[in-house]
N, C-alpha and C positions, 0 to 999 in steps of 0.2 A: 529138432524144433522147427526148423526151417521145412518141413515136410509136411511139417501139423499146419501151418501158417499158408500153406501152398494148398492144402486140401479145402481149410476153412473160404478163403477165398475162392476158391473153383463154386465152392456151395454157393455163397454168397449172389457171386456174378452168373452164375445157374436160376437161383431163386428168382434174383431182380429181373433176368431173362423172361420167367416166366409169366411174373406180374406184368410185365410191358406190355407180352404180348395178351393176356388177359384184359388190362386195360383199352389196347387196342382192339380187341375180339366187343369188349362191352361198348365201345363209340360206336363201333359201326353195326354193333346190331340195335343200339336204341339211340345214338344220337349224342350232341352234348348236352350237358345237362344246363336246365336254365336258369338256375342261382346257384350258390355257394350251398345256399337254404336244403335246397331239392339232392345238392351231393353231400351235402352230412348225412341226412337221411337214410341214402343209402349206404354209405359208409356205415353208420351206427346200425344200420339193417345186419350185414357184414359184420361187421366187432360182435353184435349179440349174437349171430349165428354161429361163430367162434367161439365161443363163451360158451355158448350151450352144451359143446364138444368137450373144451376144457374143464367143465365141473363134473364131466359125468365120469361114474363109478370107474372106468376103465375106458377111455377114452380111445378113439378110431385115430390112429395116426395119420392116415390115409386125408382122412376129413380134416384134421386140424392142420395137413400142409395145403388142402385147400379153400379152405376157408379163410387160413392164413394168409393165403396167395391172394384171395379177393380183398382181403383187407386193402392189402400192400398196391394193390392195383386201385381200387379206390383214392389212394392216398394220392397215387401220381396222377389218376386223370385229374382232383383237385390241384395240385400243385401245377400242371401243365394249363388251367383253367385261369391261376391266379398268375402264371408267365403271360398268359397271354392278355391278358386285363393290365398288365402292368405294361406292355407296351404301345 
């Protein structure tokens, strides 16, 4: 069990890896974003473009860990946007 527990997190902290630096690749190629308004936007751009993957007949796994990933990166340049507005 302890091996399953050891793998699941390798993925995990792998994944989050990924999204960082995806969120980082998305700032410095366009910037921060300039409302909370303007990064749902693109976030829900991202969640529907995952969805689109998700509903079809036979889905690209390929696509759905990246699209997933933009999700997940999304998520943090928000959360790193509302850290920094809270200080």
């Amino acid at each position: 069990m302890k091996e399953r527990t050891h793998a699941v997190e390798y993925f995990y902290r792998l994944m989050g890896d990924l999204a960082a630096l995806e969120a980082l690749r998305g700032h410095n190629a366009h910037g921060p974003h300039n409302s909370f308004h303007e990064a749902h936007s693109v976030l829900r751009e991202e969640f529907d473009e995952l969805w689109e993957e998700v509903k079809r007949r036979e889905p690209d796994m390929g696509k759905i860990e990246r699209e997933a990933t933009q999700v997940a990166a999304m998520a943090i340049r928000m959360a790193a946007m509302a850290r920094r507005h809270r200080q």
